[in-house]
N, C-alpha and C positions, 0 to 999 in steps of 0.2 A: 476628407479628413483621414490621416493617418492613427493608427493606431499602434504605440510604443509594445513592445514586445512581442512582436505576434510573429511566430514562425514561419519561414517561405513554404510555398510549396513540396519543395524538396528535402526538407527536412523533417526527418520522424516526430511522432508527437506521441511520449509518454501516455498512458490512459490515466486518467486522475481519479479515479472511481474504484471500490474494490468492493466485494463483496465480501465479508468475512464472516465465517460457518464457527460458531463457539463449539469443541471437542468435546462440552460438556453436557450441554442442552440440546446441543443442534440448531438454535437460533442463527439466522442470519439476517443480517443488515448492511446495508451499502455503506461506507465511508469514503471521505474524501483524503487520499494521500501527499503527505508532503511531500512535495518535487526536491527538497533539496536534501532530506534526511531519512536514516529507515526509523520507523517507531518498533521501539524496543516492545513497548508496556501498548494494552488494550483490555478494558474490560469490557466484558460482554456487558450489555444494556438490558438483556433479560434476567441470566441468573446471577450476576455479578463477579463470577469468577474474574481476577487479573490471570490474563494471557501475556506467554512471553515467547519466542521465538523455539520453533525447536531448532533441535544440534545441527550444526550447518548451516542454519538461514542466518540472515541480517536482519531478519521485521517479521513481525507476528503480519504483515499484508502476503510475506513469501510461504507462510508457513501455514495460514486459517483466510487467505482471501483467492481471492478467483482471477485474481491478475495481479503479478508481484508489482512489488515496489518501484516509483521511477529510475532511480540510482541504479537499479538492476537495469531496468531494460533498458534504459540508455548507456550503461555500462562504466558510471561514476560509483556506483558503491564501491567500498575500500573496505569491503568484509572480507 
């Protein structure tokens, strides 16, 4: 049984996973990122602050997480 989408071997595989550190609390927790877009907005889960990108990034994953965004490392962001 084949499986529709599944990347060859030779092709990079984004990390889907991020850990993101709140600038406020220091809370972190792992998230799952969208492959096809950056996220602007995130609010921490602990203290509730809304997070938003700092100056120059595309995603609060490039700017409060532990591995940027897929668009980045695959090299489709249009930031």
């Amino acid at each position: 049984m084949q499986i529709a989408n599944t990347p060859s071997r030779d092709e990079p595989v984004a990390a889907l996973t991020s850990r993101i550190t709140c600038p406020h609390c220091g809370f972190t927790h792992a998230e799952v990122m969208p492959t096809d877009a950056c996220q602007y907005f995130y609010e921490c889960r602990n203290c509730h602050v809304r997070l938003t990108p700092k100056p120059g990034d595309c995603c609060v994953f490039c700017s409060y997480g532990d591995v940027p965004c897929p668009p980045k490392t695959d090299g489709s962001c249009a930031c």
